[in-house]
N, C-alpha and C positions, 0 to 999 in steps of 0.2 A: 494710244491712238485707237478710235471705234473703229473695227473692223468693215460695219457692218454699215452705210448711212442709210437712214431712213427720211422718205420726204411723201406729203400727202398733198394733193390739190383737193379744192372744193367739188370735185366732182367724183373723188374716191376713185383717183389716180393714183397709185403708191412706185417711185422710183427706188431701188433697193440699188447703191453703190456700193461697190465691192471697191476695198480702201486700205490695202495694202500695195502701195502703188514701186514700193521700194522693190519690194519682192514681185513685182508682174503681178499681183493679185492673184499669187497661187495659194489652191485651196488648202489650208492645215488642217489640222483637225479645228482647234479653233473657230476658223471660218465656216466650214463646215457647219460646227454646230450654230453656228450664228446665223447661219444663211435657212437651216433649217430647221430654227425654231420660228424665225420671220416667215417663213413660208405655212408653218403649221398655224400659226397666229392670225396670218392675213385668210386663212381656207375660213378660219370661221368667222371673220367679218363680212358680213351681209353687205355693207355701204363700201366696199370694195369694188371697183368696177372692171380694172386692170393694173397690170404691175411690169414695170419699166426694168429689169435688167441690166443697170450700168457698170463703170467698171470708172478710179481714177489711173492718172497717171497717162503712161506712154500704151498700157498693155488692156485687153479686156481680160485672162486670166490667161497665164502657162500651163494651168493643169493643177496638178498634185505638186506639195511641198517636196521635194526631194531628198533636199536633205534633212529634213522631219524623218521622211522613211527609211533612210540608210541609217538615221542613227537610232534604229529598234530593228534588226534585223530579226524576227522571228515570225513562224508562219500564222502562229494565232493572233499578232498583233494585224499582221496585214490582212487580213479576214475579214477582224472589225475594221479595220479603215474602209475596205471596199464595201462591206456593208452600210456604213454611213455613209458613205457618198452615194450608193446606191437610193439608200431610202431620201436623201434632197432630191436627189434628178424624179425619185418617182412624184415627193411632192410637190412636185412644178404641174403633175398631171392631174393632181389631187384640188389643183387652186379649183375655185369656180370660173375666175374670169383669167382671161388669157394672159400667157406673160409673152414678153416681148424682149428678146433678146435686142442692148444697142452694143453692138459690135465695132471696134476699133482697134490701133494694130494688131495684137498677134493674140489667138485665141489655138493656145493647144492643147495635145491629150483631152485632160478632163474638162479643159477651158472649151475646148473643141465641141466636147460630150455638153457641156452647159446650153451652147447653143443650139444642138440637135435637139435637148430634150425642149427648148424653149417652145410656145405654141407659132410662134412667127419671129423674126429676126432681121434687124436693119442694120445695113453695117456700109460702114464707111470707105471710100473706093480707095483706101489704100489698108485696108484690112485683111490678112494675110491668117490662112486657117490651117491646121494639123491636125492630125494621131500622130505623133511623132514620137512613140515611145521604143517605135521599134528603133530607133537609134541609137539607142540606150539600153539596148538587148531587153527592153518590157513592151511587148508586142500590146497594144493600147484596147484589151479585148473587151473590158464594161464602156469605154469611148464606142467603139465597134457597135454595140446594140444602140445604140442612139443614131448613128450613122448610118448605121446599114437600113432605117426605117423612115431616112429622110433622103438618100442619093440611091440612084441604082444599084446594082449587087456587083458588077464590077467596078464600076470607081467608089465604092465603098470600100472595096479590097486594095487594088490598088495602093489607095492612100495608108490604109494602115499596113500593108509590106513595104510599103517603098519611104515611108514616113514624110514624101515629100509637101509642100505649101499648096494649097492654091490662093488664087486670089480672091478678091470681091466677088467679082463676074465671075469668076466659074463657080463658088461657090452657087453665087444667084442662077449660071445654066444649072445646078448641078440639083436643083433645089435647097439648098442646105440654107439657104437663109431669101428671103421673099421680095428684098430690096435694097438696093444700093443705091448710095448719095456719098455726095462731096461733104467731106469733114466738115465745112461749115454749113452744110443742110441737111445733115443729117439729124437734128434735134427735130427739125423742120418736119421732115419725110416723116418721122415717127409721131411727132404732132398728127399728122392729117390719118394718119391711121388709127388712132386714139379716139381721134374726134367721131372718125366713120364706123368704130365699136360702140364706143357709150354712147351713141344716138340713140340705139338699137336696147331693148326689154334686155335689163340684166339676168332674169329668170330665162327667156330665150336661149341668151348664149352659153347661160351653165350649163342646160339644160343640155347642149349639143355641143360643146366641148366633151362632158362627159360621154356622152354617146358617140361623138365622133371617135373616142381613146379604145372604148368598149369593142365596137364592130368591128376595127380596124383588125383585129387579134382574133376572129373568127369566123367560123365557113361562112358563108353568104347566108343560106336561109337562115341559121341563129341573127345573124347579122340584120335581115332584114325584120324579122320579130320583134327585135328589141328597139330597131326605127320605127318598127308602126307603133308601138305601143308607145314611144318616148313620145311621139308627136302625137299622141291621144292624149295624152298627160297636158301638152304645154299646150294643145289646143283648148284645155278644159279651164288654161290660165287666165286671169284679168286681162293680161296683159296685150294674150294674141286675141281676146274677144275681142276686145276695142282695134286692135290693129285692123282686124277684117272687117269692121262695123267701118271702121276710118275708110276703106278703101272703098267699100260698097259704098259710102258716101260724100264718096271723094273728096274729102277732105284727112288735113295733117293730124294723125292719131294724136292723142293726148294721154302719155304714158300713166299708169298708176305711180305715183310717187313714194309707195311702199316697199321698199325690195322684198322679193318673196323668194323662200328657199327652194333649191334645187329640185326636182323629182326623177326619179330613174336611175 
């Protein structure tokens, strides 16, 4: 069985299913590697526009294989395991275009952590989220830095002591994921937010995904530096000249149909 599906639209949509649907689509090593060399593969496709995060079966993922872990119980192995799962979640930040978490039943621990690092997330209103490792005496602390930078600092915590669920909707009050739909409109919702990305200069949005990853992580005046200079950059683009030339002459931009690579 392919661990890993891969599917492309004409529009340099890429849906990345996660297909181990027996096992809840929890991460092995394995998977892992597969998820993260699809991830390092698609950073340097230019005609890439965005990438779909799905998941089959009843589960989006459980997390970590568990019992893969228990059967290597040594400290140097679980080092590397965290380390590779560390370097997938970072390159989801590394894509140029956004990923897009679609979430359905039960996403936890590191399934949990998939969806925090994702750039935006849709999930289905019976979709039910965790760290739940502290159940299992593994307090869920690399899930925790994905969480703790997408819901407040107490119900960050909360969840990862208490290991409890939440649902759809709290996740969506809690921000942890951007939108909720009913299982059968949920391909739907994530359609119309697809659509309202790839309208849009795909050098634009590299361009400020990465900068949005960058500032977030430092004082304000570095922060604002690296904004003004980023949007000197992409104002010096094809793309946003015509954009502003389009407005000033009110009429619909006519994008360049080159992709051009990132700056900043």
């Amino acid at each position: 069985m392919t661990l890993l599906l891969q599917d492309r639209d004409e529009r340099g949509v890429v849906t990345l299913t996660l297909n181990r649907p027996q096992a809840f689509n929890a991460l092995s090593e394995a998977m892992l590697t597969a998820l993260g060399d699809a991830f390092d593969a698609l950073a340097e496709d230019q005609t890439v526009r965005a990438v779909i995060l799905a998941a089959s079966g009843k589960a989006f993922c459980a997390g970590h294989d568990l019992k893969e872990m228990r059967a290597e119980p040594s400290l140097a192995y679980y080092e590397r395991l965290f380390e590779q799962c560390t370097n997938v979640m970072l390159s989801i930040q590394r894509l140029p275009g956004p990923v897009i978490a679609r979430v359905h039943g039960l996403a936890t621990a590191a399934g949990c952590q998939l969806v925090a690092m994702c750039d935006l997330a849709v999930a289905s209103d019976d979709a039910r989220l965790a760290v739940s490792g502290v159940n299992v005496g593994l307090f869920c602390a690399t899930p925790g830095v994905a969480l703790s930078r997408n819901v407040p600092r107490k119900a960050a915590f909360e969840m990862l002591v208490t290991g409890e669920f939440v649902s759809a909707e709290q996740a969506r009050s809690l921000g942890l994921v951007n939108r909720v739909a009913a299982a059968d409109a949920l391909d739907g919702e994530i359609e119309a937010l697809v659509a309202s990305i790839v309208a849009k200069p795909r050098v634009a949005v590299a361009m400020g995904k990465a900068l949005f990853y960058r500032q977030i992580e430092v004082d304000i005046e570095s922060a604002y530096a690296d904004a003004g200079t980023t949007m000197a950059c992409n104002m010096m683009d094809p793309a946003a000249l015509e954009g502003v030339q389009a407005f000033i002459d009110k009429r619909p931009p006519a994008w360049p149909s080159v992709p051009h690579a990132a700056h900043g």
